[in-house]
N, C-alpha and C positions, 0 to 999 in steps of 0.2 A: 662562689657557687659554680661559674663557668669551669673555671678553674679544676676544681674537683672534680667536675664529669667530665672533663678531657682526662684526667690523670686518670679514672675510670675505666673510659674506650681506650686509652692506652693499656692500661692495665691488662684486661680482657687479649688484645691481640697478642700481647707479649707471651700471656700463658698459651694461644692456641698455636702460636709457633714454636713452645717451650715445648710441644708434647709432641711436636716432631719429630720422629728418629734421624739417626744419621744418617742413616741409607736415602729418607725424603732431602734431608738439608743439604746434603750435595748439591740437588738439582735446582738450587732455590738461586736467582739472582737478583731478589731484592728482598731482603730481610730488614726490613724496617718497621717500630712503628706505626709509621705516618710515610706516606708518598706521595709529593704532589705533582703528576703529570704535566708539565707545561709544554705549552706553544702546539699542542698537537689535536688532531682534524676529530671532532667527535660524531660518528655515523650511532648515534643513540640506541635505535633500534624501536622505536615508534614508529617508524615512517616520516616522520620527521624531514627537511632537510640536511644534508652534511653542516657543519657550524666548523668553522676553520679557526687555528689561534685561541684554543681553550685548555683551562684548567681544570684537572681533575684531581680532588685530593680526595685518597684513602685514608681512614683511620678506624682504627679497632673492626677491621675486616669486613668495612662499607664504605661506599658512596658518602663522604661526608658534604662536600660542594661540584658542582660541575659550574662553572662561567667563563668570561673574555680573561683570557692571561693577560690582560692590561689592569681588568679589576679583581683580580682572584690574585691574590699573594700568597706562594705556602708557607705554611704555617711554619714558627722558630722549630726550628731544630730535627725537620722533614728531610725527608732525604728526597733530593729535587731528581727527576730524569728528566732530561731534555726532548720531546716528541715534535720536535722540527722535522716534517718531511715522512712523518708519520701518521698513521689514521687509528683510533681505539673503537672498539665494533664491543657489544655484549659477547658473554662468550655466547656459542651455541648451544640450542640444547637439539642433542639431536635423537631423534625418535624413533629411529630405526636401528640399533646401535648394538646388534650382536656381541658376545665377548666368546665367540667360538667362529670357527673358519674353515672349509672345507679341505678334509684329509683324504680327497679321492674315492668318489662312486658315490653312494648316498652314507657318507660318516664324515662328523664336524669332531674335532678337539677345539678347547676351550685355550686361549691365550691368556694365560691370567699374571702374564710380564710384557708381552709388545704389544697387548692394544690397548689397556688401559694408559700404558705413557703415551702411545701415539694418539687418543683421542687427546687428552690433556696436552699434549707438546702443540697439536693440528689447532687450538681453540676451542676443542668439546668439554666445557664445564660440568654438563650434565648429562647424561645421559636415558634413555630408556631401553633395558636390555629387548624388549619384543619379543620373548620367546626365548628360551634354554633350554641347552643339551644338559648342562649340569644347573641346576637353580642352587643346591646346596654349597657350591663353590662358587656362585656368582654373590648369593647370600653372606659369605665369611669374606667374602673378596671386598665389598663393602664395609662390614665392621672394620678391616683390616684399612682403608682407606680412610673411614672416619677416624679411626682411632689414633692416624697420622704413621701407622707403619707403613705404608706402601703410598704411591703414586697412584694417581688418578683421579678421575671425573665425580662428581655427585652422582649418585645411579640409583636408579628406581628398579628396582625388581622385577621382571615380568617371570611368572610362573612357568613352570613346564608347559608344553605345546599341550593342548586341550587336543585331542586328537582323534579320531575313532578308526574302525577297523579294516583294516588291510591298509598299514601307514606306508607311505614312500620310505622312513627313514628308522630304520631297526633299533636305532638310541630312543626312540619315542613308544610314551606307554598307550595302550591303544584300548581307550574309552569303550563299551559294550552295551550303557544304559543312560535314561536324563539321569538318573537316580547316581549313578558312579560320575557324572560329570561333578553333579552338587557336591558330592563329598569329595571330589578333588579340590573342586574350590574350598570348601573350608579346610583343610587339611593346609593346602598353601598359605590360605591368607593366614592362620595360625602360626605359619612359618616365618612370615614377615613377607611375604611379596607383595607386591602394591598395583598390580594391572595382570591381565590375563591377556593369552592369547587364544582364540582357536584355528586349526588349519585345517588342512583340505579335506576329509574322508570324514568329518564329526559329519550327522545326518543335523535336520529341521528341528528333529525336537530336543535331542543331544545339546545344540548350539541353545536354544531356547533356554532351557534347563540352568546352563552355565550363567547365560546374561541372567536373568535372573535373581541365582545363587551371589552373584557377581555384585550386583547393584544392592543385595540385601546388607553386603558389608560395604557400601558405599566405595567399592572398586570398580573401576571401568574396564571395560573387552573388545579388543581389538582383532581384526583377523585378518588372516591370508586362507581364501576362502576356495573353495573347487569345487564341492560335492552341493553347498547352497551358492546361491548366485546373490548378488548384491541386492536386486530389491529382495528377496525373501530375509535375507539379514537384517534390512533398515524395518521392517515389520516386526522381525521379531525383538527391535530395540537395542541392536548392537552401536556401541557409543565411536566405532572407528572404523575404516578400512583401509587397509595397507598395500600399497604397488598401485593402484589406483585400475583404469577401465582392463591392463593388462592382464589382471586375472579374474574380472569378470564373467562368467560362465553362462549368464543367460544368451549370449550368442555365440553359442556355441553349436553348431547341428544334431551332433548326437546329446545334447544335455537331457538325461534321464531324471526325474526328482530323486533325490538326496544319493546321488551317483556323482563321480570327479568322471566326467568326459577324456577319453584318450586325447582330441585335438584339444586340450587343454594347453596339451605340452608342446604342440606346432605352433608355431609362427605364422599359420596361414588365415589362422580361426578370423582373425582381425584386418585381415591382410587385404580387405577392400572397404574397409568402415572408416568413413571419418568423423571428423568432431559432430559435423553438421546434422549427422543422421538424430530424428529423430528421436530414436530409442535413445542415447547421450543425452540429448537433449533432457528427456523425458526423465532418465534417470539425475544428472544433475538438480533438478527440480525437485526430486524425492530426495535426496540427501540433504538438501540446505533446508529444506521445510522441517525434516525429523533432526536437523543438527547433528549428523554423522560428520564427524572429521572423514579427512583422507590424507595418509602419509605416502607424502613422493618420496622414492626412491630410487630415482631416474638415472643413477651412477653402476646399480644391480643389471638395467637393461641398456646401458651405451654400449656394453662389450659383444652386445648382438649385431653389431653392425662392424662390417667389417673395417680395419683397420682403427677404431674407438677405444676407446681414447687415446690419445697420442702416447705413445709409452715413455713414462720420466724415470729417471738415473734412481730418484730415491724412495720410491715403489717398488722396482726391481732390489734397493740395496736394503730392500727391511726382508726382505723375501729371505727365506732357506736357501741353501742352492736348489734341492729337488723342488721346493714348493714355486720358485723360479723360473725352473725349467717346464713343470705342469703347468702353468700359466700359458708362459711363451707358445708352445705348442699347441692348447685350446684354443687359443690365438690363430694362429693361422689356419687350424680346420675349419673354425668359421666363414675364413673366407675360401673354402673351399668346398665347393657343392657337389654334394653327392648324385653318382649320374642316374640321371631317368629322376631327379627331386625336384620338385617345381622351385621358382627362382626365391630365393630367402628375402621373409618381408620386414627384416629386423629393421631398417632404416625406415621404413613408411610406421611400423608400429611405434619407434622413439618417438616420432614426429606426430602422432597421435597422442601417444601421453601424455606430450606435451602441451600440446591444443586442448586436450582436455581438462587437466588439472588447471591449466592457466583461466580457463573458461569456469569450471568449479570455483575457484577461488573471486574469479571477479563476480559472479551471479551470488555470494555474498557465503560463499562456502569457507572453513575452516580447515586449509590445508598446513599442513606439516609437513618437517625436512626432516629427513633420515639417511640414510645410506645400503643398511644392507650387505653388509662383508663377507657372500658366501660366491652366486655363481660362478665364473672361471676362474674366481681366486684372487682378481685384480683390484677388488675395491678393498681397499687396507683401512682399520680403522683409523678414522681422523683425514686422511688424505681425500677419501670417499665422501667425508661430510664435505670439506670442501668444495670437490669437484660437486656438490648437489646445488648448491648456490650459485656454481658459476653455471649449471645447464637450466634452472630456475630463470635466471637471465637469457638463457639460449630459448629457452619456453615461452618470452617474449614478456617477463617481468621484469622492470629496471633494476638495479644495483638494488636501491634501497628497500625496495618492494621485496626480493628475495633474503636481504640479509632480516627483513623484520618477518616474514616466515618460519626463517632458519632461527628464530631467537626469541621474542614477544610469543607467537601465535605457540609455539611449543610449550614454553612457560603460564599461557593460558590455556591449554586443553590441562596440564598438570593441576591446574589450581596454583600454581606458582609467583604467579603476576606480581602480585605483591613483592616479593622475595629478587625475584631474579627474571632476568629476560631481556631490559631494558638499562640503559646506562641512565639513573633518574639517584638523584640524591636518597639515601633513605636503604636503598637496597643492599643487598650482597653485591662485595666490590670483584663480581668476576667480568673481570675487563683483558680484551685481547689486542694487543698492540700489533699493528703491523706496516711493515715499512711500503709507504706507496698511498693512493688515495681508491678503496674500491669501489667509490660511489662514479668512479670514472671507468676506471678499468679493473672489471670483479675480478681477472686471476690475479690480483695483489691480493686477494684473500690468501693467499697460498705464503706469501710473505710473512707467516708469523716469527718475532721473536722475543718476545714475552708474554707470557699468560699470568691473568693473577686470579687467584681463584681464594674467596672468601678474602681478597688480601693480601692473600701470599700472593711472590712473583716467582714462576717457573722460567730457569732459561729451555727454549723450544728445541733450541739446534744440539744442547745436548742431553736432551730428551729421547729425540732422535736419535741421536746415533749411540745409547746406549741400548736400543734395542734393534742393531745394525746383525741383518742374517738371522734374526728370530723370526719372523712371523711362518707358521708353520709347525714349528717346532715347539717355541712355549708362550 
């Protein structure tokens, strides 16, 4: 009988890597089977301690055993990898996770070739797109990854930007009633999207309207908010909020109700608040009571401070030239202050989001890791989730604390938990190998070079560099 249900989950893997195209089997460097991981560090993703000298064997595109590589033998006829000197992390799911990228002034194109491999090559198993420029091609972009034609992450859909009138960005449709909110929602969810967003100019009752609409199909709404302010949102039952106190509106001086404030878009609005102030205070206590997640994105605001983040060789080498050279150059205007401009408070506000969120998350709050791959152009998809775990750690969360944000806590706002999140027998075997131990030193996060996702193994490094000079471009 055992017998037969191996022959089974064998069976079962064999076809889901049979209906892979060639174009995916290229990039594949372990086509097996059965794969039993040995000698190598497993950072689970519970929270858990690191467990060193373990075995993890894949079969029919799960977690079949995790134990001590002294009592875990793989199974006959597995195809063995050696992870000596190596650590296996969940993949990530990451929350913030655009598949569009900014093309200069306020207009995004969609990359539907360099950011799906570079989420998948980085260790992003899954992702949530948070809002689309195109939903119709993030939607086919999916079947197209299920279906095993193309490369990439598990992706949950977020709908068009919910958005009302007078939008910052001319690609968005711009809401006018509650009434037009509701039928946008059902019009998407009809479409297959699986969460909403709303942004800045939707008014009190607009936003209302949508959650709502939202919850009636049992989908959740998440926002990047401006014209309502965070408590008016946790009132009116919104399940998320995204960027965390940074876009916050109620301390704001001119906040007008259901108006986006001009010093929305300064740096200075926040530029003497800290964690400790009261209103934080106050407001942390109103999110964790009504259960509002908050997704960091603390990789979108490091490029506010000048000289942030260190610039690496293969950031620069996924870039366009021109998308490259717009980077570089936003780069250094930053740290260039305009005269008669009061002094730039991008370093005291990182350093506040961070105090915050870390503070949110210990007073029993449900935070999330994302990234965000829009403002100067530098957070690339995949790279960007990285670097959010290792500033997670800078925020004054240990290694293991951040990588089970970046993975668990994402997998349980989805409903996921069961499936994916955690490296636990039973589950979907997306496991991210990387050479180093990041439970000691988190930029070994950045070390990826294997991902397996459902099973399959992707090689990372030439993931990467088949999408060498695209991002920008496609």
């Amino acid at each position: 009988m055992k017998k037969l249900a191996l022959v089974f989950l064998l069976s079962i893997c064999a076809a889901a890597q049979s209906n892979l195209s060639p174009a995916v089997k290229e990039f594949l460097k372990i086509d097996a089977p059965t794969v039993a991981l040995t000698h190598i560090r497993v950072l689970d993703g519970t929270g858990a301690a690191a467990r060193d000298d373990q075995t993890i064997i894949i079969s029919g595109g799960k977690i079949s055993s995790i134990g001590p590589s002294a009592s875990t033998p793989a199974p006959q006829g597995a195809q063995v990898v050696d992870g000596t000197g190596r650590s296996a992390i969940p993949g990530l799911v990451g929350m913030h996770d655009h598949l569009f990228y900014p093309a200069g002034g306020f207009t995004y194109h969609n990359m539907q070739e360099s950011f799906p491999r570079l989420y998948l090559a980085s260790g992003v198993t899954t992702i949530r797109t948070t809002g689309s420029i195109e939903p119709y091609s993030d939607l086919e972009l999916k079947k197209l990854i299920e279906s095993g034609k193309m490369i990439g992450p598990k992706m949950w859909v977020t709908g068009p930007y919910l958005e009302g009138k007078d939008a910052f960005i001319p690609q968005l449709h711009q809401i006018g009633s509650p009434q037009e909110a509701r039928d946008m929602v059902d019009f998407w969810v009809a479409q297959g999207v699986t969460s909403f967003k709303a942004y800045n100019t939707l008014t009190r009752e607009e936003l209302g309207a949508a959650i709502q609409q939202a919850h009636k199909h049992n989908i959740k709404l998440t926002g990047h908010l401006c014209s309502v302010t965070f408590p008016e949102a946790i009132a009116l039952g919104i399940d998320d909020l995204e960027h965390g106190i940074e876009v916050d509106t109620e301390f704001a001086p001119d906040k007008k109700p259901d108006v986006c404030p001009d010093s929305a878009f300064s740096d200075q609005t926040l530029g003497n608040v800290e964690a400790s102030d009261p209103r934080i205070q106050a407001l942390i206590k109103n999110l964790v009571a009504h259960h509002v997640a908050v997704t960091s994105t603390l990789p979108v605001f490091e490029p506010d401070v000048c000289g942030r983040p260190a610039l690496q060789q293969r950031v620069l080498d996924a870039m366009s030239p021109e998308a490259n050279k717009d980077y570089l150059a936003r780069r250094v205007r930053i740290c260039i202050p305009k005269p008669g401009a009061p002094a730039p408070k991008g370093a005291h506000n990182l350093k506040l989001e961070e105090d915050f969120e870390h503070a949110f998350s210990k007073a029993g709050g449900l935070l999330l890791a994302g990234e965000d791959p829009t403002g100067i152009g530098g957070t690339l998809a995949g790279f960007g989730d990285q670097r959010e775990v290792e500033l997670l750690v800078e925020a004054g969360f240990t290694p293991i604390e951040a990588i089970h944000i970046a993975t668990s806590n994402g997998a349980e706002f989805l409903g996921e938990s069961e499936r994916i999140g955690t490296l636990v027998a039973g589950k979907q075997a997306d496991v991210v190998v990387v050479k180093g131990d990041p439970s000691k030193n988190i930029n070994d996060i950045e070390n990826v070079e294997l991902v397996f996702k459902d099973g399959v193994g992707f090689d990372s490094a030439k993931l990467i560099d088949s999408v060498r000079g695209l991002v920008g471009i496609r």
